[in-house]
C-alpha positions in Angstrom: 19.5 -9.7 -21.3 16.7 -12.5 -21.6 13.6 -12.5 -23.8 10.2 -12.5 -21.7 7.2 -13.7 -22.4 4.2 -12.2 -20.1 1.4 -14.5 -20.7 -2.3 -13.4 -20.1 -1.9 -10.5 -18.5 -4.7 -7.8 -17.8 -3.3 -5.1 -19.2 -3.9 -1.3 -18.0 -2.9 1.0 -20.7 -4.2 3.9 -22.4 -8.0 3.8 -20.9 -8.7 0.0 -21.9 -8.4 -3.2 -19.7 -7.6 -6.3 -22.1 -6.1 -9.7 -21.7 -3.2 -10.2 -23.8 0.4 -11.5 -24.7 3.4 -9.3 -24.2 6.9 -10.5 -25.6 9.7 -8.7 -24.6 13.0 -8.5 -26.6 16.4 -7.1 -26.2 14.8 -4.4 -23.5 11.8 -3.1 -25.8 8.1 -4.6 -26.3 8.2 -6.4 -29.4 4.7 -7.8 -29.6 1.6 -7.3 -27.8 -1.2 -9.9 -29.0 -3.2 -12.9 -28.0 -1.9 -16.6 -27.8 1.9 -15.8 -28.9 4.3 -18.5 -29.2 7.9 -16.6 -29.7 10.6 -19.4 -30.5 13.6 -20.1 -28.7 14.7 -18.9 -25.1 12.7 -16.7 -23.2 11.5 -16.2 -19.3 8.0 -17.0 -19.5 5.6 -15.4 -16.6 2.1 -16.6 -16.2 0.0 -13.7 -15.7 -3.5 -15.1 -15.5 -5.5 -13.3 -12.9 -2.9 -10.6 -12.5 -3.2 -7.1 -13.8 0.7 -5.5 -16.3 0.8 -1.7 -15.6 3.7 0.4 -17.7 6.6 1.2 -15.2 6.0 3.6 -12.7 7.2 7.0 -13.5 8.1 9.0 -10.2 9.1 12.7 -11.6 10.5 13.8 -7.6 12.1 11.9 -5.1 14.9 12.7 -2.5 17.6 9.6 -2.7 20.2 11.3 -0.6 23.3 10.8 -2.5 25.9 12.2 -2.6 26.7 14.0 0.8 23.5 12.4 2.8 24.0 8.6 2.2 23.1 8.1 6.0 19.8 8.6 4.9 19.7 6.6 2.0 21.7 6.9 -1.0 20.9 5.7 -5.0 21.4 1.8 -4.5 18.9 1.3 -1.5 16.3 3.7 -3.0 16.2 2.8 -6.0 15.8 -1.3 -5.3 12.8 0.0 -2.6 11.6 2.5 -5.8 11.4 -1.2 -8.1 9.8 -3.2 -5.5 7.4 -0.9 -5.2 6.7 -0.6 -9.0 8.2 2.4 -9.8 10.6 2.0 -13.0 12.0 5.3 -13.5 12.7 8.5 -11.1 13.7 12.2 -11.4 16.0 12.9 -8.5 16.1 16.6 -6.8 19.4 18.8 -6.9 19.7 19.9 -3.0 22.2 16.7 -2.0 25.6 17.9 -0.6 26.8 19.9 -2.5 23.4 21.3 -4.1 23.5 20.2 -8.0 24.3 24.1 -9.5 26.8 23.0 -12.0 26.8 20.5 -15.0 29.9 19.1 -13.6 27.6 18.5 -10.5 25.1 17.1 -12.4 27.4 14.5 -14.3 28.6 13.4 -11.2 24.8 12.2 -10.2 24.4 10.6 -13.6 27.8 8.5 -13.1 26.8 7.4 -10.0 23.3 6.3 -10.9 24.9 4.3 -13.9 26.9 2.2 -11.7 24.4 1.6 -8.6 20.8 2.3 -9.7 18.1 -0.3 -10.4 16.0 2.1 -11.7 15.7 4.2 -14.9 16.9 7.8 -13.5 17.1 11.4 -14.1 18.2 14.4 -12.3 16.9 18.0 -12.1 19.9 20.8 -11.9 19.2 23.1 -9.4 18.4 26.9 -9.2 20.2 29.4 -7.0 20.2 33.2 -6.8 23.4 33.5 -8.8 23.7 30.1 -11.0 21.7 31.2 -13.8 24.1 31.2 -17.0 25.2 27.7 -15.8 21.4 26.3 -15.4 20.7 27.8 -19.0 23.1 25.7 -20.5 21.2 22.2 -19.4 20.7 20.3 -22.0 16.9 19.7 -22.6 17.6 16.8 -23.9 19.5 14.6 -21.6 18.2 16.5 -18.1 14.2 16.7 -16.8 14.3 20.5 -15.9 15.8 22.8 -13.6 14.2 22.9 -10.1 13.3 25.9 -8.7 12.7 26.2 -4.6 10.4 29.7 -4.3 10.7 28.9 -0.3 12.9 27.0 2.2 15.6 24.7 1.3 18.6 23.3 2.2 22.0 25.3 1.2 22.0 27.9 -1.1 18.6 26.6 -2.7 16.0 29.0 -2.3 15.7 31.7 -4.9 14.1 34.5 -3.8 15.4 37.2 -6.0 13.0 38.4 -8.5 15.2 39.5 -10.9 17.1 35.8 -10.7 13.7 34.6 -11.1 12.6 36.6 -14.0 15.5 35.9 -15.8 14.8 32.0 -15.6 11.4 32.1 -16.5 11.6 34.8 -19.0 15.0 32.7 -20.9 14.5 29.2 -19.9 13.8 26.4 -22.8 13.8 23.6 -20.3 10.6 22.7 -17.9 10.7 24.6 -14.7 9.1 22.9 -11.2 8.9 25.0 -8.3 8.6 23.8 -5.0 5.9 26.6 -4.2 6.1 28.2 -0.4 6.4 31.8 0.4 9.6 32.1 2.8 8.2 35.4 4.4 4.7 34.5 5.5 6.5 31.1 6.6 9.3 32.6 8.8 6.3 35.5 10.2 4.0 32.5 11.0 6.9 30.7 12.7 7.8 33.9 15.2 4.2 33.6 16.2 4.5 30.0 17.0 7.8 30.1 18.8 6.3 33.3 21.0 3.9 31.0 22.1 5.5 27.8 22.7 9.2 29.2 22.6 11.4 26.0 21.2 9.1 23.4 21.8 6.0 24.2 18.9 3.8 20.5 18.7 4.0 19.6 15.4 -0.3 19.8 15.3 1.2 23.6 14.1 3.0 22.7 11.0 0.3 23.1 8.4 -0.6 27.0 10.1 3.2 27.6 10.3 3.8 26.7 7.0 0.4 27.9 5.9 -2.3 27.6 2.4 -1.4 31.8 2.4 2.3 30.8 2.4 1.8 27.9 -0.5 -0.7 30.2 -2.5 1.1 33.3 -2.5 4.1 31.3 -4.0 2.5 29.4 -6.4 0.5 31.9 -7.6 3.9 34.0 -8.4 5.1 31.0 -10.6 1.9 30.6 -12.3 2.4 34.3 -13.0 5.7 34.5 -14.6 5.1 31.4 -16.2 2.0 33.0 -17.9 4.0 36.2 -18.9 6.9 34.8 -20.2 5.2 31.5 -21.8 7.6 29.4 -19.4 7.2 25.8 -19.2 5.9 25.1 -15.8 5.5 22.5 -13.3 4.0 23.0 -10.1 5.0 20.4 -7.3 3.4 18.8 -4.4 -0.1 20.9 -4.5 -1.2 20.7 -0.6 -4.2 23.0 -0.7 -7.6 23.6 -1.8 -7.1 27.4 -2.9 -4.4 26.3 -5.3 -6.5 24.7 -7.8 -7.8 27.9 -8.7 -4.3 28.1 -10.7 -4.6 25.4 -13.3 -6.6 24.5 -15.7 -8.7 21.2 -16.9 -10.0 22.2 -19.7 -7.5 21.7 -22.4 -5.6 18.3 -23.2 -2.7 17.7 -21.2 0.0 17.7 -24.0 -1.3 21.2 -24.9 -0.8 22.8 -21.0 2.2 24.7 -20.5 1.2 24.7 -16.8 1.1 21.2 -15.0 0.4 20.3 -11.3 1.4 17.6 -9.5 -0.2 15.7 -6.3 1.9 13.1 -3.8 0.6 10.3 -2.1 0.8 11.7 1.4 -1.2 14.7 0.7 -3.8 12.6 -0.8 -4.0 9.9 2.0 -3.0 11.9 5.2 -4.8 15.1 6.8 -4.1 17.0 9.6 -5.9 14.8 12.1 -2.8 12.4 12.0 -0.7 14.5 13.0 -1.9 13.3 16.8 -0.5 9.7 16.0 2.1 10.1 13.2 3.8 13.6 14.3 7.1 14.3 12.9 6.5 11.0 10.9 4.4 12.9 8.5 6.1 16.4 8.8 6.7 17.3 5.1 7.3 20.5 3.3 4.8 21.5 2.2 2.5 20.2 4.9 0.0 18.2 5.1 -3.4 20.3 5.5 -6.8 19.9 6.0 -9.3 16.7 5.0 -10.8 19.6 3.2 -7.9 20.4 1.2 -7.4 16.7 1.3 -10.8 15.4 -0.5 -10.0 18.5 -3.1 -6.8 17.6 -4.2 -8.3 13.7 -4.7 -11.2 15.2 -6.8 -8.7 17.3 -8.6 -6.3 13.8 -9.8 -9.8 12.9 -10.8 -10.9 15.5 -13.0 -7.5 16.3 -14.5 -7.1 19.5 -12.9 -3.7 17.9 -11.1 -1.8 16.2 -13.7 0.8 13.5 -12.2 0.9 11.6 -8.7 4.5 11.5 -7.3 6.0 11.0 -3.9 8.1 13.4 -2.9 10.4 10.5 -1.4 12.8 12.3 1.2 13.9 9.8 3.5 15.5 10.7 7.0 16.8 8.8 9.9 14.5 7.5 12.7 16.6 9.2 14.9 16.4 12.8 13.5 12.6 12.4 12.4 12.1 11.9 16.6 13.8 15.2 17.4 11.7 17.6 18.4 9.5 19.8 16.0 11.7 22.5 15.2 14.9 20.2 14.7 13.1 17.3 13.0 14.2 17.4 9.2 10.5 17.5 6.4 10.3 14.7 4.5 9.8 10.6 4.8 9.9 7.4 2.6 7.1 6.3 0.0 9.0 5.0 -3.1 8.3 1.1 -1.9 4.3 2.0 -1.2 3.1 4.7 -3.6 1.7 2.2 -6.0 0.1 -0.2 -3.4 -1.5 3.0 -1.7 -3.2 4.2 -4.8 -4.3 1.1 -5.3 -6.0 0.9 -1.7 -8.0 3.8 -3.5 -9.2 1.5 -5.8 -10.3 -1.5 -3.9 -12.1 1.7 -1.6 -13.9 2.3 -5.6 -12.6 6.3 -5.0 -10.3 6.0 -8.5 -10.5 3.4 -11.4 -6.9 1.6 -12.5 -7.0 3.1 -15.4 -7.1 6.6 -14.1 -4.2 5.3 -11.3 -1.9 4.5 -14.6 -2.6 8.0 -16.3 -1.6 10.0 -13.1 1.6 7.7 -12.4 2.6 6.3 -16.0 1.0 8.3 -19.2 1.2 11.3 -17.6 4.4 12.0 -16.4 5.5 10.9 -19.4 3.9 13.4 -21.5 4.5 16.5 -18.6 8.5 15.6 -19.2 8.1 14.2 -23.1 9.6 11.2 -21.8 11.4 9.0 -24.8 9.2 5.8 -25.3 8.4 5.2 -21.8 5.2 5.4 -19.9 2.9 3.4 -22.1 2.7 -0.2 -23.1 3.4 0.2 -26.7 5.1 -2.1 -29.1 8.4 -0.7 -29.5 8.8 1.0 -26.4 11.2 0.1 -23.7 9.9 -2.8 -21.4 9.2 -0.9 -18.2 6.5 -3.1 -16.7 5.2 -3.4 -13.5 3.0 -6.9 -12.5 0.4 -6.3 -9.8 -1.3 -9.5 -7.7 -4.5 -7.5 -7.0 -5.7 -9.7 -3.9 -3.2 -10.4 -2.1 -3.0 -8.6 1.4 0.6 -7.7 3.0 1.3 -5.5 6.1 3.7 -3.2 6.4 6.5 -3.9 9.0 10.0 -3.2 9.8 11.3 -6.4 8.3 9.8 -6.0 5.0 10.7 -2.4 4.4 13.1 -2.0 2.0 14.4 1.8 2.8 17.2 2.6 4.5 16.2 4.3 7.0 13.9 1.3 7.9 11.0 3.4 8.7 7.4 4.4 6.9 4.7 6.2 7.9 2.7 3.2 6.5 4.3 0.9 9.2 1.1 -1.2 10.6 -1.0 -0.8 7.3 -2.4 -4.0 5.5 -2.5 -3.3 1.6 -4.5 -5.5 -0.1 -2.3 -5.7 -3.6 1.3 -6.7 -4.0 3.6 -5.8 -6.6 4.8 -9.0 -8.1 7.3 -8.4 -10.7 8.8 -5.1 -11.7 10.5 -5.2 -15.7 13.3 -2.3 -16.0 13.7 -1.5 -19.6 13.3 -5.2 -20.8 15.3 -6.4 -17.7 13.5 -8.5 -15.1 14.8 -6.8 -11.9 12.2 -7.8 -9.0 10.6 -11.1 -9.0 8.4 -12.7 -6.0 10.3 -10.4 -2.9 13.9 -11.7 -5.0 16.2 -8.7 -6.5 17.9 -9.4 -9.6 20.9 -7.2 -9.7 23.0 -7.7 -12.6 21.3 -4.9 -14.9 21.4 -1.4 -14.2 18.7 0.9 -15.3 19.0 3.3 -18.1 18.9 7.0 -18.4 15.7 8.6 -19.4 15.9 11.1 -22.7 13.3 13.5 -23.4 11.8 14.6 -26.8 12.1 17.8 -27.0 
């Protein structure tokens, strides 16, 4: 592993903007400081004019493997994940099979070790009768255990109270809870089909899977959580009338319940459903500009703590299937970072705010080992950012593999430039550098 020497970089870290020196050495920041002249061999960058974020921190994405590797798998994500900035990810249990046992588990981690670019961690996964093996997790080593309180794939949705009490009321790891209530959804959908039998246009998937059906869910998480003094996390927020549930009046390291935005319910509304159709089909949907401009103002004012993705690639083919067959989900890993910072250049959200949702933050929700800040000492997980310099989005230059995004067409006006993964230069100028893996995250708890 080489030394690197980042010279006159903007920096974005920790609410300040300063130009400075950052030497890397044997994968950690060793110095941050002005005019530094380390001695002997080193990759030296020139900076000047360009802005050094800490690694992206992506705490849900979808990367298909094992059992779905058609869709995408841990190599191809995680090299689209670094070229779009993103440094570290925490990958969802509901691959084939569904992640219910540590065995399971260890399996992911091995596979990641061998093929991933990025940093990585993996959630164990909740079912209705797995609860002795999710309780022995190690909070340590593993994010949380992921709770779906609505549909899923497989055996994934738990829907039995007394399962559920017993996690929240025993559970020493972090919970998230993808939040939809499976009975209002499944009541709404008989509606639907009565009118349009099997062929429902997919202008109906935000009032099929409705802000009763997301609310009533989310509000029963908050609830146990509050009762039992649970840790929880709250994923993908998609309405308004959720907000109501969290709080931002007290520091973030001192909330026991954290909510999280993605980039497609902040930058999508129900309007482009007309041009994008199954394209933006996600779960939960996409609602409202209402519920849209909310959930912007609530990243803003700290009521939603951490900006993810919710990365969930799926073929072309299936995505153009017709709205009941059509799988939820699509690609964002390569494009989250440039999109939030087509916020900026619009003056809706400052930089530094952009790193707190998608750096600071998710490290402090997870307690993160010495990631998510630009700290002396910490690993090198660094992201380099050409602020002005416009790039469309087109089939040849996306990087998923399923070769699709709903951002096919757009011009974003910054480009990431050089992505660090713990102290290992891993993307440079559109060129992969391969022969480092990533490292698994640890968590301080």
């Amino acid at each position: 592993m080489k030394h690197i020497l980042i010279r006159d970089a903007t920096i974005v870290n920790e609410g300040k903007e300063i130009v400075v020196d950052v030497f890397v050495k044997d994968g950690h920041i060793e110095r941050i400081d002005s005019s530094f002249s380390p001695k002997g061999n080193f990759i030296d960058i020139n900076a000047e004019g360009k802005h050094l974020f800490p690694g992206i921190i992506d705490d849900q994405v979808h990367f298909r493997e094992p059992g779905l590797t058609h869709k995408g798998d841990i190599h191809s994500e995680s090299r689209a994940a670094v070229a779009g900035g993103i440094t570290s990810f925490m990958e969802m249990p509901n691959t084939i099979p569904n992640v219910f046992t540590q065995a399971l588990l260890e399996d992911k981690y091995f596979i990641a070790s061998q093929h991933s670019l990025a940093n990585y961690s993996f959630f164990i996964g909740a079912s209705n009768d797995n609860a002795e093996e999710v309780l022995r997790t190690d909070k340590k080593t593993v994010p949380g255990i992921k709770i779906f309180m609505g549909s899923s794939t497989g055996n994934m949705l738990v829907d039995n109270e007394r399962t559920l009490d017993f996690l929240f009321s025993r559970s020493e790891l972090l919970i998230a809870t993808h939040c939809e209530d499976e009975a209002t959804i499944r009541r709404n959908l008989l509606l639907y089909q009565e009118q349009f039998g099997e062929d429902i246009p997919v202008k109906y998937h935000p009032l099929i899977r409705s802000a009763e059906a997301c609310y009533k869910s989310s509000s029963q998480a908050v609830g146990l959580a509050t009762k039992y003094g649970t840790r929880l996390h709250v994923l993908h927020i998609s309405t308004a009338k959720e907000l109501e549930l969290f709080t931002n009046t007290i520091p973030l390291e001192e909330k026991n319940i954290t909510a999280e935005a993605c980039i497609h319910h902040l930058w999508f509304d129900d309007s482009d459903y007309a041009s994008l159709g199954n394209l933006i089909k996600w779960n939960p949907a996409i609602k409202t500009m209402d519920d849209r401009e909310k959930i912007f103002q609530a990243v803003l004012n700290n009521t939603i703590d951490v900006i993810a993705t919710d990365h969930a690639p799926h073929t072309w083919e299936e995505k153009n299937q017709k709205y009941l067959k059509a799988p939820s989900g699509g690609p964002l890993v390569q494009h989250s970072l440039v999109a939030m910072l087509e916020f900026y250049h619009q003056k809706k959200i400052s930089l530094t705010k952009i790193v707190e949702k998608m750096c600071h933050h998710p490290a402090i929700c997870f307690k993160i080992a010495d990631r998510g800040f630009i700290r002396e000492g910490y690993w090198a997980d660094l992201v380099l950012i050409d602020l002005d310099n416009p790039w469309k989005v087109a089939k040849e230059n996306i990087l998923y593999k399923c070769n699709w995004s709903p951002f096919e067409g757009n011009t974003f006006h910054s480009k990431v430039t050089h992505t660090i993964v713990s102290g290992y230069l891993a993307f440079e100028n559109d060129t992969f550098h391969e022969e480092e893996n990533g490292k698994r995250l640890l968590f301080d708890r």
